[in-house]
C-alpha positions as CSV (number, residue, x, y, z in Angstrom):
1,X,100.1,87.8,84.8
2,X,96.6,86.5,86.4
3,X,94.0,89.3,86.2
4,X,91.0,89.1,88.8
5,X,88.0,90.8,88.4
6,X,84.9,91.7,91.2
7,X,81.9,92.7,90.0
8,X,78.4,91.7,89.6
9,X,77.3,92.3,85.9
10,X,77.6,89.0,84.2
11,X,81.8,89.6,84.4
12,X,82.2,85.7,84.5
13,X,80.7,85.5,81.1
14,X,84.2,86.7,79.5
15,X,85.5,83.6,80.3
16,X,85.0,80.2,78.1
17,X,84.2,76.8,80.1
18,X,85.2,78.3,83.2
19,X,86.0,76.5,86.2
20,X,83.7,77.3,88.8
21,X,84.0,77.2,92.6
22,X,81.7,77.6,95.6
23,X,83.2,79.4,98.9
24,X,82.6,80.2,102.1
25,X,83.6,83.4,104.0
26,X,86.1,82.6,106.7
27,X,86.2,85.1,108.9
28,X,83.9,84.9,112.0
29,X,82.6,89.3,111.4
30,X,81.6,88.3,108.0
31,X,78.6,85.8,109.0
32,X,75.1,86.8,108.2
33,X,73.1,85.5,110.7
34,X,75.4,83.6,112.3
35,X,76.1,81.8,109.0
36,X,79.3,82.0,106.6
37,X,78.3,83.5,102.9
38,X,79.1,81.7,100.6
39,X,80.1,83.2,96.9
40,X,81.8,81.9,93.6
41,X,84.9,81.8,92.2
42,X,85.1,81.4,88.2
43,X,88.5,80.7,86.9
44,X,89.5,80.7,83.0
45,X,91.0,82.6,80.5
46,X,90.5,86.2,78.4
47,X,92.9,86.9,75.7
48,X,95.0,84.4,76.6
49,X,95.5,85.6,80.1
50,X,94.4,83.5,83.0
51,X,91.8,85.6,84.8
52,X,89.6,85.1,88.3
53,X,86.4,86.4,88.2
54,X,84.6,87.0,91.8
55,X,80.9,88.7,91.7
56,X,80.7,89.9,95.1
57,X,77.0,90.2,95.5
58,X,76.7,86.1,94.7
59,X,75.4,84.8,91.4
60,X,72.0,85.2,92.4
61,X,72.9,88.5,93.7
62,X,71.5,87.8,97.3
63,X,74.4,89.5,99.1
64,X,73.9,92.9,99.9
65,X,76.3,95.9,99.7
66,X,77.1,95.9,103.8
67,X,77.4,92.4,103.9
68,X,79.2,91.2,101.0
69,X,82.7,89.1,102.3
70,X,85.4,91.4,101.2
71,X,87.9,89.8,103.0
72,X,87.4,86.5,101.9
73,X,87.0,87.8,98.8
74,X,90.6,89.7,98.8
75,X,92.0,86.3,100.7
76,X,90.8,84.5,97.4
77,X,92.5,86.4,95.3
78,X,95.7,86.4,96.7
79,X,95.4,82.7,97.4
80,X,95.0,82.0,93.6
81,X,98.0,84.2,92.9
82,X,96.2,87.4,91.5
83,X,98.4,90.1,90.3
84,X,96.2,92.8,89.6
85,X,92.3,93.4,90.5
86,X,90.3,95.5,88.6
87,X,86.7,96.3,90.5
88,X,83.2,96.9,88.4
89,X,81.0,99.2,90.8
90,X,78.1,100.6,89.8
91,X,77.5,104.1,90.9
92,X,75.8,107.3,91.6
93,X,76.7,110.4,90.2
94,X,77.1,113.3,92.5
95,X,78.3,115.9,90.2
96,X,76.0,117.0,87.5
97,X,78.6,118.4,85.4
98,X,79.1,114.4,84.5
99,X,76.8,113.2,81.5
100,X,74.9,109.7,82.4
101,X,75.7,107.0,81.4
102,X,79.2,107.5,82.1
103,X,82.4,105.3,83.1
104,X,84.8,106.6,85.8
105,X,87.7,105.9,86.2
106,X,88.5,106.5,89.7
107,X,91.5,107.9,91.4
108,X,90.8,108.2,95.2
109,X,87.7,107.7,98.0
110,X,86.6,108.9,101.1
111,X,85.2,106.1,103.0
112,X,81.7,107.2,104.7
113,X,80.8,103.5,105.5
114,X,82.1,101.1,107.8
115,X,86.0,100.2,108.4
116,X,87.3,97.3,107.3
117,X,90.6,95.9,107.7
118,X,93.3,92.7,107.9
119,X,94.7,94.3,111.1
120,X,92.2,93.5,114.0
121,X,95.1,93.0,115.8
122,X,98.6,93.9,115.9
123,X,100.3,90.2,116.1
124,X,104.1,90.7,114.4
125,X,104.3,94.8,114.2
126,X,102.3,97.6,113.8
127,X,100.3,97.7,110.0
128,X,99.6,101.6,108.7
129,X,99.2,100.9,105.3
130,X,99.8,104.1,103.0
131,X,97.0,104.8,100.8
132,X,98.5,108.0,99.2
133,X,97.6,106.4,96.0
134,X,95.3,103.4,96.4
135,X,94.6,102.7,92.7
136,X,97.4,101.6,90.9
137,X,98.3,104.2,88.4
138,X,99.6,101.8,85.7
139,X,96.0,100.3,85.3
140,X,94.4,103.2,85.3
141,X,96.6,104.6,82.3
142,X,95.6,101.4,80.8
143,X,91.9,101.4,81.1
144,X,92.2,105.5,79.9
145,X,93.7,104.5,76.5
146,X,91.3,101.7,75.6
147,X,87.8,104.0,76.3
148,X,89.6,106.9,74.6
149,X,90.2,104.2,71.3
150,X,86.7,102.6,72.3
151,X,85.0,106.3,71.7
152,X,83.2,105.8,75.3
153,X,82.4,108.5,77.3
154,X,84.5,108.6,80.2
155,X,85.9,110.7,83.3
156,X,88.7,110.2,85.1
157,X,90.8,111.2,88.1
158,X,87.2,111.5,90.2
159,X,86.9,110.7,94.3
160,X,84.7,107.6,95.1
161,X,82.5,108.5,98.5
162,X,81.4,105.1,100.2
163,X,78.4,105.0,102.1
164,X,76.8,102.1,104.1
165,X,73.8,101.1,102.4
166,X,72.1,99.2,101.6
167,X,69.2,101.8,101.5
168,X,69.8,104.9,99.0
169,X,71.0,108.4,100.4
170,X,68.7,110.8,101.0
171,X,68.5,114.3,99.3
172,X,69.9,116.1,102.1
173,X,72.5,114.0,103.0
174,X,73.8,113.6,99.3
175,X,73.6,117.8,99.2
176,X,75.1,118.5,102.8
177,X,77.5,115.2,103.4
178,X,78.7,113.6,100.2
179,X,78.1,115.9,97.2
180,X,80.9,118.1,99.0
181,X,83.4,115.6,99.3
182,X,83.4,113.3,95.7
183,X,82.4,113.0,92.6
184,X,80.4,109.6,92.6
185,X,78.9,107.7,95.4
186,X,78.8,104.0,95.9
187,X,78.4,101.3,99.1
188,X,81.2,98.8,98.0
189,X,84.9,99.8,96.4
190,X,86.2,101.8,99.2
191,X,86.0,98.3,100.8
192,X,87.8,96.4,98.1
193,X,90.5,98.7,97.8
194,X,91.5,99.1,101.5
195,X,91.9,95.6,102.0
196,X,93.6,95.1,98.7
197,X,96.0,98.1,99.1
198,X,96.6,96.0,102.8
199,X,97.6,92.7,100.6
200,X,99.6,94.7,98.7
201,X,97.5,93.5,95.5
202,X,97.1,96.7,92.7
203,X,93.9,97.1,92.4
204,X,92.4,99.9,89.6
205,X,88.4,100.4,89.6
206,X,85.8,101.6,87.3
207,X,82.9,103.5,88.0
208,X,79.9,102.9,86.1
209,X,77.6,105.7,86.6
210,X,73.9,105.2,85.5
211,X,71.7,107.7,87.6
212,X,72.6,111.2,89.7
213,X,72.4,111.1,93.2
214,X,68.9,111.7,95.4
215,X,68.1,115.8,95.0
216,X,70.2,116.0,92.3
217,X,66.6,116.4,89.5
218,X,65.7,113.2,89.2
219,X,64.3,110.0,91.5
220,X,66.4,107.1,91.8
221,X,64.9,104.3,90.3
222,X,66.3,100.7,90.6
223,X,64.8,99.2,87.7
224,X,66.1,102.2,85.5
225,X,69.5,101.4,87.3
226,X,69.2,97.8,86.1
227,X,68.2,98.6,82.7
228,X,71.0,101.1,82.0
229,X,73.8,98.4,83.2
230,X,72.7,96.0,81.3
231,X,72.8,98.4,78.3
232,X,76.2,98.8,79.6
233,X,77.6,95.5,80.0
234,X,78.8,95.0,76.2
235,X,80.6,98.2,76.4
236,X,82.5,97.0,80.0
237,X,83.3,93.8,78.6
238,X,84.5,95.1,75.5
239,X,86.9,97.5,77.4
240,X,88.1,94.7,79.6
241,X,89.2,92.3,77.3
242,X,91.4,95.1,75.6
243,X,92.8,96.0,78.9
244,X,93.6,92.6,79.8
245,X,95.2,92.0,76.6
246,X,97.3,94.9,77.4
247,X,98.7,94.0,81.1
C-alpha cells in the first residue's frame, strides 16, 4: 500500500530523510504566464508505509488556489503508484451549528469553481465518470475511528462547496449562493477529487475548518487563519500517521 498525501501544512514533515523532487506541470492550460509551475514531490516512509507527500500550493506556498497544477499533481501520483490519496484543505465554515476549530470529514461537493478534467477530448470512447460517491468510503471510516479515539472534535458526512478564489466570498454571496448548498467552503478539493475519481485513484479528504464564512459574525482574517492551522498541524499529523498505520 503507498499512501499520498496533498496539502500545504508542513505534511512532508511526517516523513524521515525524505527524498525530494522538483516538477513541472505538463499540461499546456496549467502554465502561469506562459510558464510551467513547478511543485515538489517528497517521497519516504510513515509507519512503515511508503507514503508521497505533494503540497499543492509549492513549498514556499507561491501557488495560488486557481492555479495550483492539479493534473500534474494527480498524474504524479498515479505515476509513482499511489493507492489511496488523502487531501488536507483548509476551510470555511458555512454552517454555524459547527464549533471552530473543527475537522470535517467530507462526504460530497458541489463544485462552484472552474471544471477540470482528463477528458478534453474524447480519443478511445466517451469518459462520464460516476461520482455518486467520490470519496472513498473505506478511508473515511478510517479517519472517523482515529479522531473519535484521538478525542478531536469532528463532523462528518458534510458537502464541500468549491469556489474560485483566490479572493474570499463575500457576505452576500456566502448567504444567498453557497451557505444553501454545503456545509464548508473551500477553492481547491472539488478539484482534486474530480480528477482523482477520473484516475480511478480513492481519494478521502479532510476539512480543517478554522474560521465561519464572510456574514456569518465574524471578519475573515488570514493571519487568524494561519495561526489556528498551525495550532492544528500536531493534531492532523497525529491523526495521519494512525490512519496510515491502519490502511
Amino acid at each position: 500500500m503507498k499512501i499520498g498525501l496533498l496539502g500545504g501544512y508542513g505534511l512532508h514533515d511526517l516523513l524521515e530523510n525524505p527524498i525530494v523532487n522538483e516538477q513541472k506541470a505538463i499540461f499546456n492550460d496549467e502554465k502561469i504566464h506562459g510558464k510551467f509551475p513547478k511543485f515538489h514531490v517528497f517521497q519516504g516512509e510513515v509507519e512503515g508505509k511508503k507514503v508521497v507527500i505533494i503540497p499543492r500550493h509549492g513549498v514556499a506556498h507561491n501557488i495560488p488556489p486557481h492555479k495550483v497544477p492539479f493534473k500534474s499533481i494527480i498524474t504524479k501520483f498515479m505515476e509513482l503508484g499511489v493507492d489511496k490519496i488523502i487531501t488536507i484543505n483548509s476551510v470555511g465554515i458555512l454552517n454555524t451549528k459547527y464549533k471552530k476549530p473543527s475537522f470535517f470529514i467530507i462526504s460530497d461537493f458541489v463544485n462552484m469553481g472552474k471544471e477540470v478534467t482528463f477528458f478534453d477530448l474524447f480519443e478511445d470512447e466517451a469518459h462520464h465518470t460516476n461520482m455518486s460517491k467520490p470519496y472513498d468510503e473505506e478511508t473515511n471510516k478510517v479517519i472517523e475511528d482515529v479522531m473519535r479515539n484521538l478525542g478531536l472534535t469532528f463532523y462528518r458526512d458534510v458537502v464541500y462547496v468549491n469556489s474560485h478564489g483566490p479572493r474570499l466570498e463575500t457576505p452576500s454571496e456566502i448567504k444567498r449562493k453557497y451557505a444553501p448548498l454545503g456545509d464548508i467552503i473551500g477553492m481547491t478539493n472539488a478539484y482534486e477529487v474530480i480528477l482523482a475519481n477520473e484516475k480511478n485513484i480513492p481519494i478521502s479528504s479532510i476539512g480543517i475548518g478554522v474560521n465561519y464564512a464572510e456574514g456569518l459574525g465574524e471578519r475573515a482574517d488570514f493571519n487568524e487563519m494561519k495561526a489556528m492551522m498551525k495550532k492544528m498541524q500536531s493534531d492532523i499529523h497525529r491523526v495521519l500517521k494512525e490512519v496510515i498505520k491502519r490502511l
